[in-house]
N, C-alpha and C positions, 0 to 999 in steps of 0.2 A: 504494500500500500504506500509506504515511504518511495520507495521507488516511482510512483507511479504520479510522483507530486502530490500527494493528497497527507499533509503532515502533522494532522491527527486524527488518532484510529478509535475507535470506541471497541474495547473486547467483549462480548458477553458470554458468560459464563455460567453455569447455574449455580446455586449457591450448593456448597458442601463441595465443589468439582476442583478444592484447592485454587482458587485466585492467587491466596500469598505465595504461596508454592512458587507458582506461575511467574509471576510478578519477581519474585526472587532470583529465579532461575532465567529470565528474559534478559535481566541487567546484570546478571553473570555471563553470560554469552554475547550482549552488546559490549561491554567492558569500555564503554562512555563513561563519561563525566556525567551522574546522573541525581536526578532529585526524586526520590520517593515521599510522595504525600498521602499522607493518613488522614482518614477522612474526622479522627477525634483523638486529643491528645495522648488517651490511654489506652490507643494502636497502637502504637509508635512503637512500644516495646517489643509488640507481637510481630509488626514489621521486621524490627529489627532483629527479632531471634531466628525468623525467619531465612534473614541476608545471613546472619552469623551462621548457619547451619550449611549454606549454600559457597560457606568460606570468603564471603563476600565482605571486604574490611569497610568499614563507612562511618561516617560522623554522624552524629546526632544533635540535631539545629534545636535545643530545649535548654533547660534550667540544668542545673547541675545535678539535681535530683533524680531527674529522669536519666542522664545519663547513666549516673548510678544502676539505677534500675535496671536497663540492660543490658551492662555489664554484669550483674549478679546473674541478670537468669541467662545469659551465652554461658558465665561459667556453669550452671547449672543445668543446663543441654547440652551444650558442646566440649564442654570444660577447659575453655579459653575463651579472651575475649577479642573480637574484632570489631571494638571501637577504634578508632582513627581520627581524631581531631583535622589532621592535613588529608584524609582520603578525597578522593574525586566524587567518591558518590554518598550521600546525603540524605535521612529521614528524616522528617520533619510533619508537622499536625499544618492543616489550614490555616489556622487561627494566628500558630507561632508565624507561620511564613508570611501572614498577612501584613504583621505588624511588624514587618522588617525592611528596611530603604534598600536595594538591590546595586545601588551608587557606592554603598559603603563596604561592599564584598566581593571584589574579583571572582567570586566562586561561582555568581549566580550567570557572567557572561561565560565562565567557562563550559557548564552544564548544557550538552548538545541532546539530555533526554529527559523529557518530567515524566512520570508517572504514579498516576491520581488512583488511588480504590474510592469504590463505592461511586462511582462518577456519573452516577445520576444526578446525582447534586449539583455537577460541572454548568454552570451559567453564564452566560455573558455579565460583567460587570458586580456580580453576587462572591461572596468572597472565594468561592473555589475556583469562578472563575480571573478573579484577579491575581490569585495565586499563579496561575498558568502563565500569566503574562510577563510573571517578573524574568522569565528565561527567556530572552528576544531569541538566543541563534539554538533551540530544545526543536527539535520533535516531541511528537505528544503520543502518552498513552494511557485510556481511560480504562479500567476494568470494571467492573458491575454484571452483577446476576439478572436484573429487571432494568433494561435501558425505556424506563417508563418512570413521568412523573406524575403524584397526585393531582396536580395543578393543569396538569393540559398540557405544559410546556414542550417544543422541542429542544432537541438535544444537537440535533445540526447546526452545523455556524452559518446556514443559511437562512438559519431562524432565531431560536432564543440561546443555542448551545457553541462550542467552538468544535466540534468534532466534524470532521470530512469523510469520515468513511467508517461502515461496522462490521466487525466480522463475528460472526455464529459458531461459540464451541457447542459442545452436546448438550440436550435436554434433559433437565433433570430426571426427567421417566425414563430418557433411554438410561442413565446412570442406576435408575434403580433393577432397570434388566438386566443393564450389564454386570449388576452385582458388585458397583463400586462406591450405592450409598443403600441406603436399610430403606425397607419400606417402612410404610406408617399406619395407623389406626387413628381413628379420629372418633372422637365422643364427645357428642354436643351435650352440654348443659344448662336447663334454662336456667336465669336469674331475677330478680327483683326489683334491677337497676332501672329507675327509666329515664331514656334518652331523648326523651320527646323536645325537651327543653337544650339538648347540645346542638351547636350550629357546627355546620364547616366552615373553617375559616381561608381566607386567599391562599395559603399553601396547599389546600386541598384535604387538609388533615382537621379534626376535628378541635375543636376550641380546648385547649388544655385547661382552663378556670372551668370552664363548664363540665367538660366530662372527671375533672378530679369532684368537683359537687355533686354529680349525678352517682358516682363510686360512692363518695363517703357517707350519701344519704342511705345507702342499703342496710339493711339491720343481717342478711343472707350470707353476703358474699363471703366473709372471711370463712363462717362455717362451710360454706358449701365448697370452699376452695381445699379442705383440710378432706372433708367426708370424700369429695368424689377421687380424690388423690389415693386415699385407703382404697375406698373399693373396687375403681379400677383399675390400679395395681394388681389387684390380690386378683381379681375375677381373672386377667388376664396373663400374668405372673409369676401368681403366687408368694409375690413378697413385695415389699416396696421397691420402687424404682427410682434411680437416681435424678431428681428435678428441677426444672428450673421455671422460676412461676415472672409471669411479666406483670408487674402490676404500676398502677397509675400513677403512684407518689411515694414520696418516702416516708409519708404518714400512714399511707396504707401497708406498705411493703412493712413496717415494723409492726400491724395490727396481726398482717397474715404469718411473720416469723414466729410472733409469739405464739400465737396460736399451734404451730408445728411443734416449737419447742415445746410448749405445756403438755401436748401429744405425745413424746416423747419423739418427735422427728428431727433431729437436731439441723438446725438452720442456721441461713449468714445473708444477713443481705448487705449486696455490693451493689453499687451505685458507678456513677463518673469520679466522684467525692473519692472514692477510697485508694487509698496511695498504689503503687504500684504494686512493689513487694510485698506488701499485705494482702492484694487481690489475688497475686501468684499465692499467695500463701494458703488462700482459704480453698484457692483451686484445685492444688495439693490435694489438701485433705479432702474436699468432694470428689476427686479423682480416686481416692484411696476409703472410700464411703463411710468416713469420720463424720463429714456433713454430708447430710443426705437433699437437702434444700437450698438450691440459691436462689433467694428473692432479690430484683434486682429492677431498677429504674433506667429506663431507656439508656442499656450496655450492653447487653449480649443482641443487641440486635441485628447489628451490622461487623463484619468481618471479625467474627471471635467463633473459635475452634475448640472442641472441647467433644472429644468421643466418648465421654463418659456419661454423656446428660442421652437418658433412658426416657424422661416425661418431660413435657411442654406444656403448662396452665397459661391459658390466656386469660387474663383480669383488665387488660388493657384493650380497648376497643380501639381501632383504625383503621381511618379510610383509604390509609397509604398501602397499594399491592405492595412497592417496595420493602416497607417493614412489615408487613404481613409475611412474605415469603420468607425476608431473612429470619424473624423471629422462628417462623415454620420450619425453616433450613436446621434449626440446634439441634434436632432432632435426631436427623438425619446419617450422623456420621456414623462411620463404622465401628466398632467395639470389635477388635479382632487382636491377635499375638502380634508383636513386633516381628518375628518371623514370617509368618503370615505375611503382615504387611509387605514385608521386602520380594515376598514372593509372589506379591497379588496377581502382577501383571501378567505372570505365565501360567494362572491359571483359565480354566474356560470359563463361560458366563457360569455354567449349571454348578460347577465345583464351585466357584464363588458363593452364587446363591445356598447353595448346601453349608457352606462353613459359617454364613453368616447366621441360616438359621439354627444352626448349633452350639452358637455364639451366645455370650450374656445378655444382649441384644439381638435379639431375632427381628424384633419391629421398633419401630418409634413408637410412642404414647402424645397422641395431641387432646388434652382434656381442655372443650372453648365452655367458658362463661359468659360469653358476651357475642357471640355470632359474627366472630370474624371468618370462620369457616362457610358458612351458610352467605355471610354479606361478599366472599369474594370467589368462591368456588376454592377445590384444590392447587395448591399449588406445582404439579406438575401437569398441568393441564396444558394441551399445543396453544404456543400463544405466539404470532409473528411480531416480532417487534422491529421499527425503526426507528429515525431520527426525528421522525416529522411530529408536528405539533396535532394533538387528539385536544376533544372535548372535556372541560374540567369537568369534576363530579360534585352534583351538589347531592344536597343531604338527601339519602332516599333514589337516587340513581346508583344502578348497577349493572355492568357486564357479568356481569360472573355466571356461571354454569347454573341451574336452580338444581337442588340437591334432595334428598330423598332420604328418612331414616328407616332404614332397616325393620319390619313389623313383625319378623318372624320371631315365633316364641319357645323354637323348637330345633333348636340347630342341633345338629346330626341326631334328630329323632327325642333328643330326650326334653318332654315337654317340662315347661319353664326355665329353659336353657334359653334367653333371648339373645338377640344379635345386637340391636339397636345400636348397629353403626351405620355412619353419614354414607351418602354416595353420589353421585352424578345422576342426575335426573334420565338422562335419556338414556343411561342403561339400562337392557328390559329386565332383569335381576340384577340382587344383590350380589357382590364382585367377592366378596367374603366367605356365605354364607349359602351360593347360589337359590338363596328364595325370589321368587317371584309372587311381586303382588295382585292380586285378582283387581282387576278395572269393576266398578259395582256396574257398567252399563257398557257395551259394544258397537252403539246404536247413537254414538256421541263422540264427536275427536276431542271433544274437551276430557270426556275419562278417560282417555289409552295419553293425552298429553299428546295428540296429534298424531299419534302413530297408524298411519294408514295399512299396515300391515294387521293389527289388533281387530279392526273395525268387522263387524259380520257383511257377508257378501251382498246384502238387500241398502243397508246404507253406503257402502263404496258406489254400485250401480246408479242407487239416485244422486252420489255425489259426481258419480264422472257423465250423467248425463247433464247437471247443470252445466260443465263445464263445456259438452259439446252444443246444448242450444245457445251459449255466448258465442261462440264461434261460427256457428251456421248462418246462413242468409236469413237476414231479418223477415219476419212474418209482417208483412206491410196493409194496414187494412187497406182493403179492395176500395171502398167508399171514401177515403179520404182524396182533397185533392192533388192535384202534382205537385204544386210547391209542398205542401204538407207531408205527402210522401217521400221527397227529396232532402224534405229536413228528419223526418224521420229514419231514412237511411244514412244519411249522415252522422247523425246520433249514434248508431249502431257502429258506425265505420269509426268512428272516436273511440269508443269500449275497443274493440278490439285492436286499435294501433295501441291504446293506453295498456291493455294487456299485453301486446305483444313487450312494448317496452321493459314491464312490469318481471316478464318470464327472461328474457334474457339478463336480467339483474338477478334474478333468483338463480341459473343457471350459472351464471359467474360465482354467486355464493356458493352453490352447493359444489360447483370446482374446487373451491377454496379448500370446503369442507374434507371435500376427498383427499386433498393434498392433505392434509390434519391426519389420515387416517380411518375416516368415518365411513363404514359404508350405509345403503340408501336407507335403510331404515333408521339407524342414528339421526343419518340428519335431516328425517322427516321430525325425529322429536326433537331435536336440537332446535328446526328452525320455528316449531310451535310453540317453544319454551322462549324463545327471542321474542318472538314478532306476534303470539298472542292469537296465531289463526292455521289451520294446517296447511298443505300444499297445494289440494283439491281444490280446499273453499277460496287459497289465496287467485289461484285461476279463476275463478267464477265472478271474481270484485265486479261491479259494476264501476265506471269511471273514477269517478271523485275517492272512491276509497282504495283503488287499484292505484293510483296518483303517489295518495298518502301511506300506503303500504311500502310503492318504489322509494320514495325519500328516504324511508326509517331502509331499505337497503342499502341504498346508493350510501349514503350517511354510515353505516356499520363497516361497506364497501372502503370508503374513502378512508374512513379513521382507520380500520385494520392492517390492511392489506393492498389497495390499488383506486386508483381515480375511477371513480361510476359516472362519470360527465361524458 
């Protein structure tokens, strides 16, 4: 892409698919003069133990504290350190590089490469992307799992972002086939919380005074965060699972620790606040299942690694996919031997998948309280992403998949054995538990959720017969006169250009669709679950709402995937 003049690239990656690694290992093999930015001060460390394992010697642009700090944990990984005050290449947080004059440091004209994590965040003129600018003669490199903002924004420098070009690593699904991230379980939990009174605010994310008020008013949630942690452990388990709970504030986070700890579940909650060395510290020991709970304040959200975290409590509601996924992502990682590890790669999918579920970790555990799950679909769901600027989300708008919980009460025959896990809507079963739920009527696309394959063969007939009287030659009454009849075949000749319009937009979708994987029956329910009408009836629209059908196309067309103009 650098060759090709386009001089800064956006990578996407899935999250859990090692980024830092990546990142590490990129500027070990460019061996420029390079600047690594963290996207929060107490990355930096992680960054940098990352380059220190990758043999990579580097400065670190902070307080002397932080220095410290990663110098103790390289000796503590590596057992040497490759800090370097005079090295070429350089970590540093946004914030510190913000607040730095580039006039007063030979270093920053020498550095021919930046590279940004988490670089959805990367804006024009917004501090990560002033950051970018202080290296005039850098190439640029952005990593991020979700090249998608809550706000609408793009991420191209032809628009709101500085990036020229993106490339596409793997999907986190195909990772989970390949056998090189765990799969997951998900278990929705109602709450008592209500959100009625939380706005979205211009970032796209929900109003942080408002939804910390809507949390603290609940009289539920602490207990209900302690109860469903015990029992879906144990149901699925059989002991407790290593945790990490997201919650809203550091006044909740200390309501829901105590609570663990009076439990006898020993807990730590870590924040941004907590020094470095002490957060390696506690990590430790939740590595080592001394703490069994880390509650923690928007920190493990974004680029932090940890194979040992078994459950995932969402307490924290948002509208943001990007911290939805990452938060979703902790989950994910492997729990396997160090041996193992080293030998992953020469193993096949199926061995993989085999070791893993034989492993301490055979699944993730996602326990939501607050319906982030259900508000944004799964996260490894085919999503195409680019640079270009999409529609903000206001409060009560969603893309997301609609989802479906599990009604069986009888998994593998033994009654009151329930399943009651989430799933994808237009699945025609449970993916778990293979149940399938009976439709109460066949005679209706609103009960099968549009699926024309469900429907009995006396209502499919009367539906594809509406479709071919819109299409035939209009019945013109005899008695009318010519102009009147002229306008009335006119009329008709409107409906059906407007349908035709209409079906090659839906044809382009259901393209799309296929590329995704879906075959025809999916994305009959896929596109009833979208657009609110099945395929048949959407054929059949009479003008005005075949019209207003194409827009909400063309419009999902444009934002996703391809210009409908």
């Amino acid at each position: 892409m650098w060759a090709s003049g386009k001089p800064n690239v956006l990578a996407e990656s899935a999250t859990g698919s090692g980024k830092t690694v990546m990142m590490a290992a990129t500027i070990k093999r460019a061996a420029v003069p390079t600047a690594v930015i963290a996207h929060r001060a107490e990355l930096v460390s992680q960054i940098s133990t990352a380059m220190a394992r990758e043999g990579v010697h580097h400065r670190i642009v902070g307080a002397d504290t932080l220095k410290k700090a990663c110098v103790t944990l390289h000796m503590r990984e590596v057992g040497r350190s490759f800090y370097d005050a005079n090295a070429s290449a350089g970590v540093c947080s946004v914030l510190t590089l913000d607040g730095l004059d580039p006039k007063k440091d030979p270093w920053f004209s020498r550095v021919q490469l930046w590279s940004q994590d988490e670089a959805h965040h990367v804006q024009k003129g917004n501090a990560w992307g002033r950051v970018c600018e202080k290296f005039p003669n850098a190439y640029g490199m952005g990593w991020t799992a979700t090249p998608r903002r809550a706000d609408g924004r793009g991420l191209g420098r032809h628009n709101d972002g500085v990036f020229d070009a993106h490339v596409r690593g793997p999907s986190m699904r195909s990772l989970i086939d390949a056998g090189y991230l765990t799969d997951y379980r998900v278990f929705t939990i109602p709450s008592d919380v209500d959100y009625s009174q939380v706005t979205v605010t211009a970032s796209g994310d929900l109003s942080p005074v408002k939804l910390r008020a809507a949390v603290h008013a609940s009289d539920k949630i602490v207990g209900d965060v302690l109860r469903e942690y015990r029992k879906v452990c144990m149901v699925t388990l059989g002991r407790l699972g290593l945790g990490v709970t997201f919650a809203v504030d550091v006044d909740e986070a200390k309501k829901i620790a105590a609570a663990f700890n009076a439990d006898g579940v020993p807990a730590e909650i870590v924040s941004a606040k907590t020094p470095d060395v002490l957060r390696a510290n506690i990590l430790q020991r939740f590595a080592r299942g001394e703490v069994m709970q880390l509650v923690n304040v928007d920190l493990f959200g974004e680029g932090f690694d940890l194979p040992a975290i078994e459950v995932v409590s969402f307490v924290r509601k948002t509208e943001s996919w990007p911290l939805y996924v990452q938060q979703f992502g902790r989950v994910l990682r492997l729990m396997i031997t160090r041996e193992q590890s080293e030998a992953w790669g020469s193993y096949s999918d199926e061995q993989r998948r085999a070791l893993i579920a034989a492993s301490r970790k055979p699944f993730g555990i996602i326990i939501d309280h607050v319906g982030n799950v259900v508000r944004h679909g799964v996260p490894d769901k085919a999503i195409v992403y680019d640079l270009e600027r999409r529609g903000a989300r206001s409060a009560g708008s969603s893309d997301a998949i609609a989802m479906r919980t599990c009604t069986n009460t009888a998994v593998g025959g033994i009654e009151g054995q329930t399943c009651a896990r989430d799933y994808e809507r237009f699945l025609p079963s449970c993916p778990y538990c293979g149940f399938k739920p009976v439709p109460p009527s066949r005679t209706d696309p609103k009960h099968v959720d549009g699926d024309l394959y469900e429907l009995d063969a006396a209502t499919l007939q009367a539906m594809r017969g509406e479709v071919i009287d819109l299409l035939t030659a209009p019945r013109i009454p005899g008695n009318l006169p010519p102009i009147a009849q002229a306008g009335f075949a006119n009329k008709h000749l409107e409906k059906v250009q407007s349908q035709a319009r209409l079906r090659d937009a839906i044809s382009l979708w259901a393209g799309w669709q296929r590329a995704l994987g879906h075959d025809d029956q999916r994305i009959g329910k896929i596109f009833y679950l979208a657009f609110g009408v099945d395929l048949l009836t959407a054929q059949s629209l009479v003008r005005v709402d075949a019209d207003n059908l194409l827009a909400r196309v063309a419009q999902v067309l444009s934002t996703n995937l391809v210009s409908a103009a």
